[in-house]
N, C-alpha and C positions, 0 to 999 in steps of 0.2 A: 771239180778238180780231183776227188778222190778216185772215181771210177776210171777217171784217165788215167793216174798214176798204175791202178792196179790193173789196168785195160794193157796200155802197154811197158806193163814191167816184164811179160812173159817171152816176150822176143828178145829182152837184156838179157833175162836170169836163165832161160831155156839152156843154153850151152854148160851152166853150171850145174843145173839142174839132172842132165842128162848124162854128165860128167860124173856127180855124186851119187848118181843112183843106177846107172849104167841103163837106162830107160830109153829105146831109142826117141828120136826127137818127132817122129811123126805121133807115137804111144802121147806124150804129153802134148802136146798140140792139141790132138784130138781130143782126150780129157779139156783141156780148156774150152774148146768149142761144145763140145757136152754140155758143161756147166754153163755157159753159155744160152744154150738151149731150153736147160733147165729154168734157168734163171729167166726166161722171156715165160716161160711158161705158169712160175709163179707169180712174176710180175701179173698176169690176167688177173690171179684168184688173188693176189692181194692189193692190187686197185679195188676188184668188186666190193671185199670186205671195207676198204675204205672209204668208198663211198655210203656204206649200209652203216657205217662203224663210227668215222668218222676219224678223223687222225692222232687225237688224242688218247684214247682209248685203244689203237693199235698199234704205236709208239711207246704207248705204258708197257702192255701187253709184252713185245716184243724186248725192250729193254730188259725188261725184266727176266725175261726168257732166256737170254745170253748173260745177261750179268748172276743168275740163279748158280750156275757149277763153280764162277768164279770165287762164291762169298758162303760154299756151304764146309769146305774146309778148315774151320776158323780155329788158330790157337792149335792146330794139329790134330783138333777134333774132324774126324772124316764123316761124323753124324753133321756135324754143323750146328748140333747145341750150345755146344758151349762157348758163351759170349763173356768173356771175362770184361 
């Protein structure tokens, strides 16, 4: 359900998109389709690792990986020491 939502939100948002950023609408398109690309292309090397890996440990991995910048500014500390 999620990839659909984000699959096609870009032919709603495009108009706004290209509206706010003055970007014509072929430039963003293409960007999408890029990442697109992109993303089939990681999809290969992160199957492989998941099979080698297993899904636990590349789910760890990975969560942790994006939730890392979200929890290192803590308290207004930009080190991310400081844990009151």
């Amino acid at each position: 359900m999620s990839w659909g939502i984000v699959y096609y939100a870009l032919p709603v948002l495009n108009p706004e998109i290209t509206a706010a950023t003055g970007w014509p609408t072929g430039a963003t398109t293409a960007a999408f389709s890029l990442a697109l690309v992109v993303s089939a292309l990681a999809g290969i090397r992160g199957g492989r690792i998941l099979d080698r890996r297993g899904p636990r440990a590349v789910m760890t991995v990975g969560s942790a990986a994006v939730i890392a910048p979200w929890t290192a500014p803590i308290n207004g500390d930009p080190s991310g020491t400081s844990l009151r």
